[in-house]
C-alpha positions in Angstrom: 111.5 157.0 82.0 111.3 153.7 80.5 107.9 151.7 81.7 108.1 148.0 81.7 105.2 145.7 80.5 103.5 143.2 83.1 104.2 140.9 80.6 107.8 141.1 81.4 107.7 140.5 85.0 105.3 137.4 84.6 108.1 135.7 82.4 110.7 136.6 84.5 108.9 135.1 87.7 107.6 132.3 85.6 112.3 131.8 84.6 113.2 132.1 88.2 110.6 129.9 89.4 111.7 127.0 86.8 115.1 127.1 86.8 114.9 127.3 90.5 112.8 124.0 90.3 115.3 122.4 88.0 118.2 123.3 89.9 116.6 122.0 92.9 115.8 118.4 90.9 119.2 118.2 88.8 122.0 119.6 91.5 120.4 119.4 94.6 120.0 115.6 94.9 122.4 112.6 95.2 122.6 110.1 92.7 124.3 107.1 93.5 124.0 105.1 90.3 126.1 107.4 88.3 128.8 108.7 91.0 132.1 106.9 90.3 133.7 108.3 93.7 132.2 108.1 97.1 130.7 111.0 98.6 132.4 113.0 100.1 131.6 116.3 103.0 132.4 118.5 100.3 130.0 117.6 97.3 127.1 116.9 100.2 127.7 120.8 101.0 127.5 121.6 97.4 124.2 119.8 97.1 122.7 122.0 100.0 123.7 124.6 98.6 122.3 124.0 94.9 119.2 123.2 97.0 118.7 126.6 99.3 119.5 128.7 95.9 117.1 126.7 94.2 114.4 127.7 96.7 115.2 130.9 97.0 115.4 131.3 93.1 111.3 129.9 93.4 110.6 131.9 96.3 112.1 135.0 94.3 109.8 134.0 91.1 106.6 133.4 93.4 107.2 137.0 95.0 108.1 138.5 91.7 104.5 137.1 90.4 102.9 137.9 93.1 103.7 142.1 93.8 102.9 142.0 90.1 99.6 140.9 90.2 99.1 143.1 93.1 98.4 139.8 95.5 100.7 142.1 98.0 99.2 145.0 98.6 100.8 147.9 98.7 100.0 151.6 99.5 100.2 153.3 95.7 
């Protein structure tokens, strides 16, 4: 049986909950100034959708972290 590090777990947390931030920042908002083409229904549902996964991506990392550092207690 292979046994995984702590360490491991941390960093991937600490990944999902970045990249989860930045994809909520970069994808998830509208930027008029550099949008050559109006909006349109389509791209605004592409921009929720960038936004949940980007949430649940940091809600992912902050659970991850979390049953890791045994903040949720479990029965062992």
């Amino acid at each position: 049986m292979i046994t995984l590090p702590p360490l491991f777990f941390y960093a991937m947390g600490t990944m999902l909950i970045v990249f989860g931030t930045a994809r909520v920042i970069v994808l998830g908002r509208r930027r008029p100034d550099r949008e050559l083409t109006e909006d349109t229904p389509d791209r605004a549902k592409a921009r929720r959708r960038h936004r949940i996964m980007g949430v649940v991506f940091v809600v992912m990392g902050a659970f991850l972290i979390a049953s890791t550092a045994g903040i949720l207690g479990g029965k062992r």
